[in-house]
C-alpha positions in Angstrom: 112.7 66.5 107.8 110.4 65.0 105.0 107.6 65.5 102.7 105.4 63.1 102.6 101.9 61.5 100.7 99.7 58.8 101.8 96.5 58.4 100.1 94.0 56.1 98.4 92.8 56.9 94.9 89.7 55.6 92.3 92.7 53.7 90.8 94.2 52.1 94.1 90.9 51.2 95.9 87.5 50.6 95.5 84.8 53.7 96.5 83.5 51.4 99.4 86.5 51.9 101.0 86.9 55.6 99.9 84.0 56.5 101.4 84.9 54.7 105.0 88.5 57.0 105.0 87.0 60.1 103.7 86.8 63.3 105.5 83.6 65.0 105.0 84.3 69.4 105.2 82.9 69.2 109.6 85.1 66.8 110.5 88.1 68.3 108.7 89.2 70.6 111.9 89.1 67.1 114.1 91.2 65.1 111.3 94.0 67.6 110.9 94.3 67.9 114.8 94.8 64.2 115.2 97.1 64.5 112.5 99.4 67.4 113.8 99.0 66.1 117.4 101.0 62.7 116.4 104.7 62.9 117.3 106.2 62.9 114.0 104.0 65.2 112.1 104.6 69.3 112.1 102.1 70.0 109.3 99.2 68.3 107.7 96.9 69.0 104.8 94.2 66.4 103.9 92.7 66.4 100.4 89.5 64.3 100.3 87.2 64.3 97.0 85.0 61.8 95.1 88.1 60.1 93.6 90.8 60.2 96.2 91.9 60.5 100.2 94.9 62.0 101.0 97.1 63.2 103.8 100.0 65.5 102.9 102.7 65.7 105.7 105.9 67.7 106.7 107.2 65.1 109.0 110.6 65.2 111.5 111.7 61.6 110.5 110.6 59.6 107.5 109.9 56.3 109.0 107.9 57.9 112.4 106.2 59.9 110.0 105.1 57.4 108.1 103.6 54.9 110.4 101.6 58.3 112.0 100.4 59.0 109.0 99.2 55.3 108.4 98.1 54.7 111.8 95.6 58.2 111.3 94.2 56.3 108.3 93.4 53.1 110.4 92.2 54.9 113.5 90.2 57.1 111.0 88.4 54.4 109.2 88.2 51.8 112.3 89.9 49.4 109.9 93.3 47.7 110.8 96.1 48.7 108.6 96.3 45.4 106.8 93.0 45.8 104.9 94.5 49.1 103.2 98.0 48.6 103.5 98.5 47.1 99.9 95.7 49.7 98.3 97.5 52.8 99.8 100.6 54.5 97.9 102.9 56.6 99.6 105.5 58.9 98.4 108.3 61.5 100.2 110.1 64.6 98.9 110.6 65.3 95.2 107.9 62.0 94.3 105.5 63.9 96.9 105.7 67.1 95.2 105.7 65.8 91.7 102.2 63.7 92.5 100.6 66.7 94.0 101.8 69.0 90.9 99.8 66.1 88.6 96.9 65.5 90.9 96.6 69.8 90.5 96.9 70.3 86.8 94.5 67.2 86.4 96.7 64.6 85.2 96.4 62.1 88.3 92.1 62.6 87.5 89.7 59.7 86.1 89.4 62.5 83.6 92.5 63.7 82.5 93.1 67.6 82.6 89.7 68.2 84.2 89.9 71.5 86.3 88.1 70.7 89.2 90.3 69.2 90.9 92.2 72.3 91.3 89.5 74.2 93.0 90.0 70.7 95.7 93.4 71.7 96.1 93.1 74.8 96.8 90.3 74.5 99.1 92.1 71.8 101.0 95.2 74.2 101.9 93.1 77.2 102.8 91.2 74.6 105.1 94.4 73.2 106.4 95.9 76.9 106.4 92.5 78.2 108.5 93.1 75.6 111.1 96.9 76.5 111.4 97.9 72.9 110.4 99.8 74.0 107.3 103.2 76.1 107.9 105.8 77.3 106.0 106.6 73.9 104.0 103.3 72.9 103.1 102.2 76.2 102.1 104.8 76.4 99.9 104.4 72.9 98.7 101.0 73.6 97.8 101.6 77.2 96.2 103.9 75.8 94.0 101.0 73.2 93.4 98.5 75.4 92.6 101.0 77.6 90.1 102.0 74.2 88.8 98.2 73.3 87.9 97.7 76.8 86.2 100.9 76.2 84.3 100.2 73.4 82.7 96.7 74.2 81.7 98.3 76.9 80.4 101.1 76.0 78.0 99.7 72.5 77.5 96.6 71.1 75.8 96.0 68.6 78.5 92.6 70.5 79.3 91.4 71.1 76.0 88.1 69.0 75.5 88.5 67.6 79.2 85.3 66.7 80.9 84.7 66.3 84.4 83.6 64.3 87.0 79.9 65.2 86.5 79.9 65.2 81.9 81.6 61.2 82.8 78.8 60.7 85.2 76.1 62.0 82.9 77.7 60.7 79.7 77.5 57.0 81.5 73.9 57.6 82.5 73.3 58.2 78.6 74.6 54.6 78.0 71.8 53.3 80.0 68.7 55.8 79.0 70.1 56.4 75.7 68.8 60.4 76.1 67.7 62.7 78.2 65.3 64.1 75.9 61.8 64.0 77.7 63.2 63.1 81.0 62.8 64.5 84.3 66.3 64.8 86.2 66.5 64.9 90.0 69.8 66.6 91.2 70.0 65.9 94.9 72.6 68.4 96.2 73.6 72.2 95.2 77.2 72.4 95.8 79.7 72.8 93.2 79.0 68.9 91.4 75.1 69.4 91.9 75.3 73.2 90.5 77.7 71.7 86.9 75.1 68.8 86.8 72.3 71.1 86.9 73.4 73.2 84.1 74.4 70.4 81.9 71.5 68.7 81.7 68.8 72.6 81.9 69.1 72.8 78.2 68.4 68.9 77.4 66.2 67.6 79.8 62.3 68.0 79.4 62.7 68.7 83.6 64.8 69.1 86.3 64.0 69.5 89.9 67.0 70.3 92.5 66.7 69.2 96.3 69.1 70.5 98.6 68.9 70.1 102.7 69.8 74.1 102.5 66.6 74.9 101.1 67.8 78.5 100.4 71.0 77.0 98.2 68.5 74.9 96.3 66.5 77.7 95.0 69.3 80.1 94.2 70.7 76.9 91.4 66.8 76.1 90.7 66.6 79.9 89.5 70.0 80.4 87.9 68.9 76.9 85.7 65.0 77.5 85.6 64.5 74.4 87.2 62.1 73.6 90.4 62.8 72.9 93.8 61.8 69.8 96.3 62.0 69.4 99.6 65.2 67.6 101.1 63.0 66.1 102.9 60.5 64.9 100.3 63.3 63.3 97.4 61.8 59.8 97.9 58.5 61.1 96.8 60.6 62.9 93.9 62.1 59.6 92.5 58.7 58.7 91.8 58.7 60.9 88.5 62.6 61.4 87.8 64.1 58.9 85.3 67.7 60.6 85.8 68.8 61.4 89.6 72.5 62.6 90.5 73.8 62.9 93.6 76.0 64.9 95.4 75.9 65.9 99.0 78.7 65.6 101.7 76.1 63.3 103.9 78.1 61.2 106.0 75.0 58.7 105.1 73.3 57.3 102.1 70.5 60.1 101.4 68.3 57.7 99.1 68.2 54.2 100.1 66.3 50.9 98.6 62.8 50.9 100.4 61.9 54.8 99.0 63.6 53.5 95.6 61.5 50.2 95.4 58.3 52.1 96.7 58.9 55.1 93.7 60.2 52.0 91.0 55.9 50.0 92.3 54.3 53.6 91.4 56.2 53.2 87.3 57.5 49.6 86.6 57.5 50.4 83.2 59.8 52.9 83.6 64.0 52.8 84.1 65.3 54.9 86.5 69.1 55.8 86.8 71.1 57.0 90.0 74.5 58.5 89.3 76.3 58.7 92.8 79.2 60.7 92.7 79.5 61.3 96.1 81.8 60.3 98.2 80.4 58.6 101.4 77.6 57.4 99.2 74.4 59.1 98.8 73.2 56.0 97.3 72.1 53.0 99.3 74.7 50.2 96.9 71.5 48.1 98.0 69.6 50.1 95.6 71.0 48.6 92.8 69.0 44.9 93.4 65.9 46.8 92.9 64.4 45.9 88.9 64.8 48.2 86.4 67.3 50.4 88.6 71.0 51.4 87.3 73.3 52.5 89.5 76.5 54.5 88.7 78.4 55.2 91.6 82.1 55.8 91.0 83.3 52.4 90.5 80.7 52.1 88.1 81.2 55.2 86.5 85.2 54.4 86.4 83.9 50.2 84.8 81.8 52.2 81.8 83.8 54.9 80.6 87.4 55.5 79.0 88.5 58.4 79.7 92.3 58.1 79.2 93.9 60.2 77.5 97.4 60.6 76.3 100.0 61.8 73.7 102.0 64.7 73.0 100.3 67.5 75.3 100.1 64.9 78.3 104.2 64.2 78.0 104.7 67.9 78.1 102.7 68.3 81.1 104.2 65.6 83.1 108.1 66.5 82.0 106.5 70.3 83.4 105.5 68.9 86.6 109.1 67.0 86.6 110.7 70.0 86.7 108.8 71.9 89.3 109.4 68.5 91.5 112.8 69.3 91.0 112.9 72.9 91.9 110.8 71.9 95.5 113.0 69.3 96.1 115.9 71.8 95.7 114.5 74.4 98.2 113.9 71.7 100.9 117.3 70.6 100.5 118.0 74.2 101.8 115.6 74.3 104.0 116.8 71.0 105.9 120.9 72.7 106.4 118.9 76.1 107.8 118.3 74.5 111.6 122.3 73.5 111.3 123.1 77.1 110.1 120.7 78.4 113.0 122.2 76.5 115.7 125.8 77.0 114.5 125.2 81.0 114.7 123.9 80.6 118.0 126.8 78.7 119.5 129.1 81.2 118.2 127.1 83.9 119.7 126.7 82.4 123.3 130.8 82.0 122.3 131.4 85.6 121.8 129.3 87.0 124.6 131.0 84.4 127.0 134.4 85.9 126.0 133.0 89.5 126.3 131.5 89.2 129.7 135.0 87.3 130.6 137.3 90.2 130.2 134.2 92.7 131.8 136.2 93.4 134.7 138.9 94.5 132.2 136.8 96.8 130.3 135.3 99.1 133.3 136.6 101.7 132.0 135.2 101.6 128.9 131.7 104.5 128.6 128.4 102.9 127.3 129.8 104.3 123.2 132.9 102.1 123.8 131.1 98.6 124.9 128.3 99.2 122.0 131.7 99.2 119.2 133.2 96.5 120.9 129.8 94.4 120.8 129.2 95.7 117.0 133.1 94.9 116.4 133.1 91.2 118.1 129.8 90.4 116.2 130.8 91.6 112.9 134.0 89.4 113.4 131.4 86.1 114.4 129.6 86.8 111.2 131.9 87.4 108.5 133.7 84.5 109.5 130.4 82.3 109.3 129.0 84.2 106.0 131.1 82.0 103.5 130.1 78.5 105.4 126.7 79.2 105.4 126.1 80.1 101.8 128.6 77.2 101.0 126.4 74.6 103.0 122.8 76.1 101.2 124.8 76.0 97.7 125.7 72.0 99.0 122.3 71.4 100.0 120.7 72.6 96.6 123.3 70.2 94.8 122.0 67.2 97.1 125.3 67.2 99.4 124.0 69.2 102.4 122.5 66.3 105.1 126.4 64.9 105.1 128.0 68.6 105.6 125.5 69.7 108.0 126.0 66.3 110.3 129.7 66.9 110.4 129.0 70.6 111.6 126.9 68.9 113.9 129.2 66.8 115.3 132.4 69.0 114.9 130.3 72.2 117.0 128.3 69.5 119.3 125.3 71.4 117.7 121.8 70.0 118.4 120.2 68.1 115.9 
């Protein structure tokens, strides 16, 4: 039994192949079937955001588990393994644990300590938990994650002054228009980025019109920022007077592409206009970018203009925190591994016991129903004191690191299953 990550991050690959393995929220249920359907993999949790793809999976066998985990990611993205393979990391066990604790508390982010992130993870294990592909070692990997993320925002600094995905966006859009004073901003999308993006530019911007395809959604943000609403429908006749737009819809498709931006860019040639794409498949045509005067900030781009590193004291004291909460998972799945051996070794002494009790039944007819019911409590009390002390021993052995080698010989000594 293993624990296991596979994934590809803003660091690892580029976002046009991010957005060719991402799972967009519909096709979730269909990606964690094919995932739990494979023959290696009992649970699955996949974790797909602007920055990162990544499958999380309680495997039987390491190496089968592996190569189903890699062979989803090709058959998912209809690319053969070799044009990923040396852009995807993997990790099992205590490393699998420990990346998940610092993708939660924001220390694996392109903006370190930004809290968003956790909100993902926890949305990705209800989704997996909703579909029933996450059992009892997932969910407890990823509880632990999401007390892990809390923790360290919590006695750690790592959060203090952190940004996120949509201030780095913005912020890199301010390179380009140099402020956002007197301009019109287009947000295209009203989910959770569109809703941050709208809010931090209300208060700066001369305007900002919000388009959602939920029409509804769109005017519940447009009235909790006082700005006004467009048509899905209509945004190509909205980038004619925006000079900021950001974007952030789960469209499996490019939403704005370069014919409607070339058409808006012939109605004000004069005029610059930015598209910050931080979605992830693209709302934004990359074609766009050709078109004069245009500027577009997708993630790569947002990744190329902005530093957003950050280290020192409070990030050391969040990663030796995550250290040791890898440590304590990788403790109770030591345990959990010897449990099957400790199951099957009570069961064999049970068949055991009730072979030797129906054995001598002809012997004992004279015993009344009172009599067999103390000789069945008798019998089994004997079975289990003598297996209470090998069973805690093995757990105890396991938590130290030695259990896999006791719990073969019992194995092989019992003729136990494996």
């Amino acid at each position: 039994m293993s624990v296991l990550v596979v994934g590809l991050n803003y660091r690892t690959a580029p976002v046009a192949l991010l957005e060719q393995v991402a799972v967009a929220p519909e096709q979730l249920p269909k990606a964690l079937a094919s995932l739990t359907n494979r023959d290696h993999v009992l649970e699955a949790v996949v974790l797909s955001t602007c920055n990162r793809v990544e499958v999380y999976a309680h495997v039987s066998r390491y190496h089968g588990g592996m190569a189903d985990v890699r062979d989803f990611f090709a058959e998912w993205s209809g690319l053969p393994p070799e044009d990923f393979a040396g852009l995807a990391y993997d990790y099992h066990d205590d490393r699998a644990a420990a990346h998940l604790f610092a993708v939660a508390s924001g220390l694996d982010s392109m903006v370190v300590g930004e809290r968003q992130i956790h909100l993902q993870v926890k949305e990705a294990f209800r989704d997996a938990a909703d579909e029933g592909s996450c059992g009892r070692v997932l969910s407890s990997l990823f509880r632990q994650a999401l007390r892990v993320g809390r923790r360290t925002r919590a006695e750690t600094g790592i959060s203090e002054g952190a940004a996120s995905m949509v201030d780095v966006g913005l912020d890199a859009a301010v390179q380009v228009l140099a402020t956002l004073r007197d301009r019109a901003v287009l947000v295209v999308g009203a989910g959770k980025m569109g809703g941050m993006a709208a809010e931090r530019v209300a208060d700066e911007a001369a305007r900002v019109v919000v388009a959602n395809r939920t029409r509804d959604k769109g005017e519940r943000l447009a009235s909790r920022v006082g700005a006004e609403v467009l048509d899905f429908s209509a945004i190509a006749d909205g980038l004619s007077d925006a000079d900021l737009v950001l974007c952030s819809t789960g469209a499996p498709t490019p939403v704005i592409d370069a014919d409607a931006v070339a058409a808006a860019m012939r109605a004000r040639p004069d005029r610059p206009l930015v598209l910050v794409d931080l979605a992830v498949p693209r709302d934004v045509d990359p074609a766009c970018a050709a078109v004069p005067c245009v500027t577009v900030l997708d993630i790569d781009a947002v990744r190329a203009v902005t530093d957003t590193g950050r280290t020192g004291a409070e990030v050391v004291k969040a990663r030796a925190l995550v250290e040791q909460e890898a440590a304590l998972f990788a403790a109770w799945t030591r345990s959990v591994r010897v449990e099957p051996t400790i199951a099957a070794l009570r069961s064999r002494a049970e068949q055991v016991r009730a072979a030797e009790v129906g054995r001598l039944a002809g012997r004992l007819g004279a015993l009344d129903d009172r009599q067999r019911e103390a000789l069945d409590a008798l019998t089994k009390g004997i079975v289990n004191t003598l297996l209470h002390e090998p069973s805690v021993r093995l757990k105890a052995l396991a938590d130290g690191g030695g259990g896999d080698a006791y719990a073969a010989a019992l194995r092989e000594l019992f003729d136990l299953p494996e």
